[in-house]
ZATI-515835 format. One line per field, with one value per residue (C-alpha): residue number from 1; chain; x, y, z. Coordinates in steps of 0.05 Angstrom, whole numbers. Example, Ala and Ser with C-alpha at 12.3 -4.5 7.8 and 13.67 -1.06 7.14 Angstrom:
<rs>
seq (1  2);
mol (A  A);
x (246  273);
y (-90  -21);
z (156  143);
</rs>
This chain:
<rs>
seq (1  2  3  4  5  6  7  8  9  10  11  12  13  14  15  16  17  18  19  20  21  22  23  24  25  26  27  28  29  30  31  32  33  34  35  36  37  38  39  40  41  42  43  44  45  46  47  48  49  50  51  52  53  54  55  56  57  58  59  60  61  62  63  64  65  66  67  68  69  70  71  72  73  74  75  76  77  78  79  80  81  82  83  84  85  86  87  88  89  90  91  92  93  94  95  96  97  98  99  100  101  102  103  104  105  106  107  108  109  110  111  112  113  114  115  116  117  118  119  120  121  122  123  124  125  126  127  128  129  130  131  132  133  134  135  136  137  138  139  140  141  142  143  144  145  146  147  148  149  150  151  152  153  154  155  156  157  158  159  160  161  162  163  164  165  166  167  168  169  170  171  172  173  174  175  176  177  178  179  180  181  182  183  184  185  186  187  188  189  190  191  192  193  194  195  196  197  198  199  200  201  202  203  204  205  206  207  208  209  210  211  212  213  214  215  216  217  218  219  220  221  222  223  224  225  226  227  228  229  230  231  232  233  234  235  236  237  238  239  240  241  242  243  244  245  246  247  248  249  250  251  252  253  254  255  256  257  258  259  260  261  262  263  264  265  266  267  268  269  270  271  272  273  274  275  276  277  278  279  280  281  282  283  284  285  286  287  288  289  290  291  292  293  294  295  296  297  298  299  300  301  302  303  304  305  306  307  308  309  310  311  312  313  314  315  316  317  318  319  320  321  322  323  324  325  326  327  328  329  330  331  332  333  334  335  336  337  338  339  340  341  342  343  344  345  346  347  348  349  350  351  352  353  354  355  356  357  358  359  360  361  362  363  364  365  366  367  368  369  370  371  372  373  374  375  376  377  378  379  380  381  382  383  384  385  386  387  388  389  390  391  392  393  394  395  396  397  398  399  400  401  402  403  404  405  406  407  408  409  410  411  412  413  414  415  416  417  418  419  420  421  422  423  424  425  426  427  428  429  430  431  432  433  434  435  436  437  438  439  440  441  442  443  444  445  446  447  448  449  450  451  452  453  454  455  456  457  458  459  460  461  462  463  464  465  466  467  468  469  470  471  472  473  474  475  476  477  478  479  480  481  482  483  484  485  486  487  488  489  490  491  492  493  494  495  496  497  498  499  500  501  502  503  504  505  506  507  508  509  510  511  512  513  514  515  516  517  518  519  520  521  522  523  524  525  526  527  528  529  530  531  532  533  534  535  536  537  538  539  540  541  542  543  544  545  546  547  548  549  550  551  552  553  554  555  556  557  558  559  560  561  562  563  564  565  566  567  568  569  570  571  572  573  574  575  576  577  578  579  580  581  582  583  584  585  586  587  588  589  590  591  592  593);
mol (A  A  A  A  A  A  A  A  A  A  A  A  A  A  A  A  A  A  A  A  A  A  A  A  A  A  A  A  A  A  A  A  A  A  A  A  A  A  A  A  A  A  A  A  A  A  A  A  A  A  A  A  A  A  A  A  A  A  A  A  A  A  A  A  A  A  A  A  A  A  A  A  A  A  A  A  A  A  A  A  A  A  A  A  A  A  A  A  A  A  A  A  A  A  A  A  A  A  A  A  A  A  A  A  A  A  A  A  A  A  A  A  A  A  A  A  A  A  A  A  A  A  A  A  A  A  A  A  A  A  A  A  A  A  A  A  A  A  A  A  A  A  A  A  A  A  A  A  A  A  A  A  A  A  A  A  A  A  A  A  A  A  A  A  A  A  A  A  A  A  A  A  A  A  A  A  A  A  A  A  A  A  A  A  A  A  A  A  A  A  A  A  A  A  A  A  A  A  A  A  A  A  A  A  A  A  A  A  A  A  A  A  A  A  A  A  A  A  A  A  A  A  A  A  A  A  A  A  A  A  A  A  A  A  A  A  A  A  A  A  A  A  A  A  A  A  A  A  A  A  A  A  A  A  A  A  A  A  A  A  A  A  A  A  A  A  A  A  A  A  A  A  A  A  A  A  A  A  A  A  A  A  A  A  A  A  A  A  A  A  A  A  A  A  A  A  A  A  A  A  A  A  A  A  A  A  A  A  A  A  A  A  A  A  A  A  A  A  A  A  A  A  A  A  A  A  A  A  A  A  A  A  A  A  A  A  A  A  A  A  A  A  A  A  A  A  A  A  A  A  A  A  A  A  A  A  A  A  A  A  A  A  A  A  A  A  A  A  A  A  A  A  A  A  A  A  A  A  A  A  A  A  A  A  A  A  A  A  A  A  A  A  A  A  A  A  A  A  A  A  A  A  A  A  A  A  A  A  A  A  A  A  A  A  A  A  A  A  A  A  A  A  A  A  A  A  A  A  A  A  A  A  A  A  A  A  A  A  A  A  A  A  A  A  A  A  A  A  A  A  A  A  A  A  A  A  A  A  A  A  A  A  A  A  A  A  A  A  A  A  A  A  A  A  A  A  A  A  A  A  A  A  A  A  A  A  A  A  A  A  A  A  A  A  A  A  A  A  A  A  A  A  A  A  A  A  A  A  A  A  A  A  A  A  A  A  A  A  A  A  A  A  A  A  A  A  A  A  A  A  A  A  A  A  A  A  A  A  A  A  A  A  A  A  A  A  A  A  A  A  A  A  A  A  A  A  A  A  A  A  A  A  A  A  A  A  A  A  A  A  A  A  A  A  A  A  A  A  A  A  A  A  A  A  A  A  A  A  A  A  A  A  A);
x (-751  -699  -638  -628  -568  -527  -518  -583  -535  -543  -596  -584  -649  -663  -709  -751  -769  -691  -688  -627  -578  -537  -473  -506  -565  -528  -531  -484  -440  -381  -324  -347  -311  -237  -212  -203  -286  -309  -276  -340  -305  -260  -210  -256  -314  -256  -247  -320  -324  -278  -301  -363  -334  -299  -361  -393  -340  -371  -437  -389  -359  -418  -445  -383  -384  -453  -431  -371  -420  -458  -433  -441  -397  -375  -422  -439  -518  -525  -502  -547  -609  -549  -516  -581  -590  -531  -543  -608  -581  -519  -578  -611  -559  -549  -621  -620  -557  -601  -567  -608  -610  -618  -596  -604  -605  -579  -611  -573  -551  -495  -436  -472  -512  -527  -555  -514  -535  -513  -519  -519  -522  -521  -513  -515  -515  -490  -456  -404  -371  -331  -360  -323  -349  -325  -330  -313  -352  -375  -366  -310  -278  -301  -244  -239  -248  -201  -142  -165  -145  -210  -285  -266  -341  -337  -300  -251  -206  -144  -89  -115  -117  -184  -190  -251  -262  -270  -245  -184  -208  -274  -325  -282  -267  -325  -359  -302  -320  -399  -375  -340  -398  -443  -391  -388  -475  -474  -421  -440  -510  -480  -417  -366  -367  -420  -408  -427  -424  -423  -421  -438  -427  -394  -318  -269  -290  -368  -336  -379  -450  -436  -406  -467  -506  -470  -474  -554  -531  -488  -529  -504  -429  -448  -402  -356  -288  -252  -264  -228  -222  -182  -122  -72  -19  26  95  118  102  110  92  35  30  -16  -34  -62  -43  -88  -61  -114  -124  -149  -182  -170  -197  -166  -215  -182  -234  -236  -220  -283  -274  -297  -280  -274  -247  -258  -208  -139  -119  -180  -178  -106  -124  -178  -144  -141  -103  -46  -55  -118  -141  -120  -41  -45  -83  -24  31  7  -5  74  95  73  128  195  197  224  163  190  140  161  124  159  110  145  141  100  108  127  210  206  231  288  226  204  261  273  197  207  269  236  180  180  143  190  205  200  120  97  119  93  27  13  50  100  169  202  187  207  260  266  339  320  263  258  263  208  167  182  161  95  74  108  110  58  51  16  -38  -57  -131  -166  -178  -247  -272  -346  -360  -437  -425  -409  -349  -305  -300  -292  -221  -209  -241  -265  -273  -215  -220  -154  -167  -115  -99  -57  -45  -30  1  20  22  10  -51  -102  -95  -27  -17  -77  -35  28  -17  -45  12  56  9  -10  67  66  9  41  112  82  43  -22  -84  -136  -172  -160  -201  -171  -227  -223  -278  -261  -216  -194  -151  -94  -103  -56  -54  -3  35  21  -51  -97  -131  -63  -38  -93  -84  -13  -35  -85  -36  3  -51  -68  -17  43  83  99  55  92  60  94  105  96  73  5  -52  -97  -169  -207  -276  -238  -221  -287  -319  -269  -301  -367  -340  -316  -256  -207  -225  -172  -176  -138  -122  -118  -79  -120  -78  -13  12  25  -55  -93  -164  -187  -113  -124  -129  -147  -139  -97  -96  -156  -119  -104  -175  -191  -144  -170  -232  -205  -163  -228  -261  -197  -192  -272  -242  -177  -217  -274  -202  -194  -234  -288  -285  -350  -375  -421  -387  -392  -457  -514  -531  -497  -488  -555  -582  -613  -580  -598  -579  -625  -602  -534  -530  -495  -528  -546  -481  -436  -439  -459  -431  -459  -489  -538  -615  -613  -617  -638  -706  -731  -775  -822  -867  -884  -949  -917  -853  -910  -944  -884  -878  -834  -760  -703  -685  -740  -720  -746  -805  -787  -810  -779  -716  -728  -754  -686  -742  -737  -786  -781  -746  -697  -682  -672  -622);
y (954  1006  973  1027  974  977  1045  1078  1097  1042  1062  1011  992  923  873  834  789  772  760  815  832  873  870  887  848  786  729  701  659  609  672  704  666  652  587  553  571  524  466  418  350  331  281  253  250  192  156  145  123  76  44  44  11  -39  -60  -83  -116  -184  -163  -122  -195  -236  -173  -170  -249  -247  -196  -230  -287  -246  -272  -195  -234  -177  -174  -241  -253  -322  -270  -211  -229  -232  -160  -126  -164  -138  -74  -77  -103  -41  16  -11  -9  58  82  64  92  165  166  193  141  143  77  82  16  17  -23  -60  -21  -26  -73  -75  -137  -136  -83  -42  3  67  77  160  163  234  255  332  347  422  469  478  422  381  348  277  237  154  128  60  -12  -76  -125  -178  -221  -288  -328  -415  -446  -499  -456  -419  -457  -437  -420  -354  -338  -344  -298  -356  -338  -387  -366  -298  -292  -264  -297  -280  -256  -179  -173  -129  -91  -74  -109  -105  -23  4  -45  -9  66  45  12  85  122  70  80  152  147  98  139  214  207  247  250  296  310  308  243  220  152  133  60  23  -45  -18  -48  11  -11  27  83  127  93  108  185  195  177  222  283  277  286  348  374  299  342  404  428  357  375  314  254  195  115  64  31  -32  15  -13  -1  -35  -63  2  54  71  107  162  187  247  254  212  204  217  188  192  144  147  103  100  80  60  50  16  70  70  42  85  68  123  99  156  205  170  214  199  119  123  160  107  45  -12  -1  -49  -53  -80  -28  -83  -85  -7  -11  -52  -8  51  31  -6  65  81  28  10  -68  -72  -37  28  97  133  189  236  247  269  341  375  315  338  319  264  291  260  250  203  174  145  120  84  53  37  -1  -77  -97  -133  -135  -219  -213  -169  -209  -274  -228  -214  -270  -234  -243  -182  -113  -41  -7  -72  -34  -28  -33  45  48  5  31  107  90  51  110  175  173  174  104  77  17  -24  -45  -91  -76  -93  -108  -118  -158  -161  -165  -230  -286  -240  -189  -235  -243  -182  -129  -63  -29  -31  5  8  19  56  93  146  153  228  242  314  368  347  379  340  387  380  298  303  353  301  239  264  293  233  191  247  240  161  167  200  166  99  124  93  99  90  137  143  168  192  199  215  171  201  237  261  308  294  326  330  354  390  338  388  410  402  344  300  321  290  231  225  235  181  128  152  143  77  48  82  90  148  154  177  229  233  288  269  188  178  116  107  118  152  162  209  248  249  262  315  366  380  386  450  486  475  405  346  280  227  154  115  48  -6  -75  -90  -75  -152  -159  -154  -156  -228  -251  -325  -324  -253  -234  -203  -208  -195  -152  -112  -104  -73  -27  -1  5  44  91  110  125  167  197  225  260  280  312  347  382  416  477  490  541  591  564  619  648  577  558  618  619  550  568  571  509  464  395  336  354  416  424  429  466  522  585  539  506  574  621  690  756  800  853  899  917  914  972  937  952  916  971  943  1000  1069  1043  990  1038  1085  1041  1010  1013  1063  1044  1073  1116  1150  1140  1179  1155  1141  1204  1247  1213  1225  1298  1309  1327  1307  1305  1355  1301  1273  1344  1361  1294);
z (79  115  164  213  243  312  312  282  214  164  114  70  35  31  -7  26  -27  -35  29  29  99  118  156  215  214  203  256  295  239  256  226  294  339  354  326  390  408  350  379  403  421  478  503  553  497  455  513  517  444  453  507  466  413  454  491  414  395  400  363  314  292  287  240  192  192  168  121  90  84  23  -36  -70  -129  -181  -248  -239  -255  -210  -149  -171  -111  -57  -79  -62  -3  28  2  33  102  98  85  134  183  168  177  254  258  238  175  112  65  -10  -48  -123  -171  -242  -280  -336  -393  -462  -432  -365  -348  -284  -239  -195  -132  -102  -25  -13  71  110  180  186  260  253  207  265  250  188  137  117  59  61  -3  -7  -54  -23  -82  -83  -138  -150  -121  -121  -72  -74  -65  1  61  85  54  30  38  124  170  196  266  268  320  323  247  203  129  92  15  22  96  83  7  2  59  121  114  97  167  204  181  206  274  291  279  321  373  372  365  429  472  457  418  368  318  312  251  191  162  96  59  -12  -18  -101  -129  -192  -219  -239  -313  -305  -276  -328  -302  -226  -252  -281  -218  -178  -227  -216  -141  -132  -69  -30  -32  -5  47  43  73  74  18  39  26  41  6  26  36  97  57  124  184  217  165  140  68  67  -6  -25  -88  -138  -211  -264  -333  -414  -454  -527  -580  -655  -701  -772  -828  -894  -945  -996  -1065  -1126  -1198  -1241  -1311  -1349  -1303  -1303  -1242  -1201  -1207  -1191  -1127  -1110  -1128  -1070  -1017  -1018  -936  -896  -835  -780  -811  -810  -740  -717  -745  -713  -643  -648  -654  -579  -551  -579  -572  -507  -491  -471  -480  -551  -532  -488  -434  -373  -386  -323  -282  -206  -197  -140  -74  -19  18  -28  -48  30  23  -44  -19  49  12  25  -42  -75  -157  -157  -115  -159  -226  -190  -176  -249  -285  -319  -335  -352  -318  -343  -294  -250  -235  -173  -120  -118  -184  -196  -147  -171  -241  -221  -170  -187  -268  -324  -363  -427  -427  -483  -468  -525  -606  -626  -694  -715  -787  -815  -894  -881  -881  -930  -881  -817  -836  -869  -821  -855  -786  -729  -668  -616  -543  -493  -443  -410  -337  -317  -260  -223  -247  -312  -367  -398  -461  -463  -469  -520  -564  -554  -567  -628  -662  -643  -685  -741  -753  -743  -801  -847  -847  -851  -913  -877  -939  -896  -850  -787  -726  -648  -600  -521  -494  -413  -381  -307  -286  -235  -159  -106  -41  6  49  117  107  160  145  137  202  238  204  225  297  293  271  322  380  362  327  357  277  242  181  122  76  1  -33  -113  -102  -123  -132  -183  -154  -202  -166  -112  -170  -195  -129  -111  -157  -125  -55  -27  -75  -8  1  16  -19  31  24  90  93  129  112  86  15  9  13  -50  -63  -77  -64  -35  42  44  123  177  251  298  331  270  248  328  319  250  280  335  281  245  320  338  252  270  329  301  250  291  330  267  269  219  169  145  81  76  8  -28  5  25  90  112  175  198  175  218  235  264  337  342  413  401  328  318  352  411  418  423  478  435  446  507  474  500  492  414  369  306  269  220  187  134  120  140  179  220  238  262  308  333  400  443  438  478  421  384  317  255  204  137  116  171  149  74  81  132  187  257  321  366  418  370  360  438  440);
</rs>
């Protein structure tokens, strides 16, 4: 077919089958319209929410108290029936809230023994607005019960004080994130902004299961602006730590093998060459891997090259911090801590710098007893954490040529193997973009504090970085504080106020509406034709929703063929058939004009 456009000039020829357009026959698209026009929310539509909000809050604690009551015990079989249930009762929840709900089960598999599920929710009300993706887990540690003051596994009030086992880490947040949107539901029947869930059961040790689930799902991230979760990240009492920069990782293993025997008595030179190696592969396992630390544990490997200086910024937050040296060596049971200087130090090391982790060495034996003290197989497990701006490629080459050397001045005889089992790359984020600054102004609405935004500090969350790379390329990654960095998931008497856990929930209602203020960008480039899909609230999508241009009687025809153009009817403008146009003829009225 022929576009004859606005002004009766195009020409372009276009194929119907490809469903082809033009410039001019393009429809109204969110790039039309100023900034300020794609603005749908107002103040009066938050106050509503959170009156909304505050009018549930009764039924919103009798739900999270029959939540906390789930014992959804991490990997633990006798607890597998109760997981799903809540599962069950959280999908649920979010089907009446409109959501659409996908929850996916993975069933045991290798070191996984019990089954884990996947909750994937969507509400798309219109391609006018933000997309934010929550991603947040539901499982808790298995904690004693002797040494809570109170059944961990009961939301308990005592002077105004919440305990319960997942109130503050995993439960209690991702509850809050579904309140807002029942508020926002209740107040405005709609959201302002397309929100998304992702919700599993899996520990940070299955990380490649639940990746592998979401690869089969790279249509869930369409569009996704803003990926965010939650962290314990009250440095103070008064400041909030927002992260959004999120450190990434490798995972090596060094397999070292029993060198194979041959006996070859009539070449000298060959059974010298094979002759039994005066080491066993676990001594030669264990020299090796004491090469990575000096013995007071210190990194021999020089890895700080591309690593983003730490700013004044950060400095004043490091030194700000109120987690102490002493709570964090009484937290793991240690004794002795690298850089324990200083609290900044500490703290700049454990946030801002790269690091080495020993995991486990594994050795299998089925030849028999000989070999079950003498291992012929060894294989090392360890990690690197990566932090900005720092190259996977880069601390592979160091890694491997660090112990390449290593092997050859230790004069190791038996093989050796370096593997990279997974890998993710480091992300950060620009401390003033968008996305941050309505962050800050929500913790400034509710809570009345300053939220400070780093420069080079980062957490280790590896999902966000995983998830990061099927939303859009100019998508943020943001980590909210919701408790206090003295609370720890599973910590005995997990809890904070009641007040606290109000105003969280009104944060998240005030974050959705921070967020809808920021005005949505085309996505039409990365995703055809986004713009003109339909959402939930038909009445209010896109082309409804705007006020479009004043234009007058339209000059576009859609020719499809030369019979149709023919028998069109009469226009204001007689234009020319497709073979007056091709031949250069004209009628004798076109001519007179």
């Amino acid at each position: 077919m022929i576009c004859w456009g606005e002004q009766n000039c195009c020409g372009v020829f276009l194929d119907r089958d490809k469903n082809d357009r033009c410039d001019c026959l393009r429809d109204f698209c969110i790039r039309d319209y100023a900034p300020e026009d794609r603005i749908t929310v107002s103040e009066k539509d938050l106050d509503k929410a959170i009156n909304a909000l505050y009018d549930k809050q009764d039924y919103n604690m009798v739900y999270t108290s029959e939540i906390i009551a789930i014992k959804s015990i991490l990997s633990n079989p006798m607890y597998v029936n109760e997981t799903k249930q809540l599962i069950d009762r959280l999908s649920q929840r979010l089907t009446e809230l409109e959501f659409d709900v996908e929850v996916v089960t993975v069933q045991p598999h290798g070191n996984l023994k019990t089954p884990h599920y996947v909750i994937f929710a969507n509400y798309f009300s219109t391609p006018a607005k933000n997309v934010v993706l929550v991603y947040g887990r539901v499982t808790v540690k298995d904690v004693k019960k002797r040494d809570w003051t109170h059944y961990p596994f009961q939301l308990t009030q005592l002077n105004q004080d919440l305990f319960g086992n997942g109130l503050t880490s995993t439960k209690g947040p991702v509850l809050c994130w579904i309140f807002a949107a029942q508020a926002w539901l209740d107040a405005m029947n709609d959201l302002p902004v397309n929100l998304r869930f992702i919700i599993d059961t899996f520990d940070t040790d299955y990380n490649q299961m639940l990746r592998k689930v979401i690869d089969d799902r790279k249509v869930f991230f369409k569009g996704v602006d803003l990926l965010i979760t939650t962290t314990n990240l009250w440095i103070t009492s008064t400041t909030p730590l927002l992260t959004t920069s999120h450190s990434g990782y490798i995972y090596f293993e060094l397999e070292v093998k029993e060198n194979a025997k041959k006996e070859c008595p009539e070449e000298p030179e060959l059974a010298e060459s094979s002759r039994k190696p005066t080491r066993q592969p676990m001594a030669e396992m264990c020299l090796l891997m004491n090469t990575l630390t000096d013995p007071t544990s210190k990194l021999m490997i020089d890895l700080n090259r591309h690593v983003l200086p730490v700013t004044h910024r950060d400095w004043d937050i490091l030194s700000k911090a109120e987690m102490g040296i002493m709570e964090f060596k009484n937290g793991y049971d240690v004794k002795r801590l690298l850089h324990e200087e200083s609290q900044a130090s500490f703290l700049k090391h454990r946030w801002c710098m790269p690091g080495l982790s020993m995991h486990k060495v594994e050795y299998r034996s089925y030849a028999g007893m000989r070999e079950f003290y003498t291992p012929s197989r060894v294989v090392a497990k360890f990690s690197v954490k990566l932090v900005p701006d720092q190259s996977l490629d880069y601390v592979t080459f160091l890694v491997r040529d660090h112990l390449e050397e290593a092997y050859k001045r230790l004069k190791c005889e038996h093989p050796a193997y370096l593997r990279i089992t997974d890998s993710l790359k480091p992300i950060n984020e620009a401390r003033h973009a968008p996305f941050n600054l309505s962050a800050k102004r929500a913790y400034e609405r509710v809570f009345a504090v300053e939220a400070a935004i780093p420069d080079t500090m980062c957490t280790c969350i590896p999902m966000l970085n995983e998830l990061r790379k099927y939303c859009m390329s100019n998508a943020q990654v943001m980590g909210m504080p919701f408790c206090s960095v003295h609370m720890q998931g599973g910590q005995i008497n997990e809890g904070f106020t009641r007040e606290h856990f109000f105003k969280n929930l009104e944060l998240f209602v005030t974050m959705l509406f921070e967020v809808a203020l920021v005005p949505p960008e085309c996505k039409c480039t990365e995703i055809k034709d986004y713009c003109f899909e339909n959402g939930k609230t038909v009445y209010r999508d896109f082309i409804r929703m705007m006020h479009p241009r004043e234009r007058q009687v339209s000059d576009v025809l859609f020719e499809l063929d030369e019979a149709e153009i023919d028998k069109a009817p009469g226009h204001r403008r007689d234009y020319p058939s497709i073979t007056e146009m091709l031949l250069g003829k004209r009628s004798a009225q076109a001519a007179k004009r």
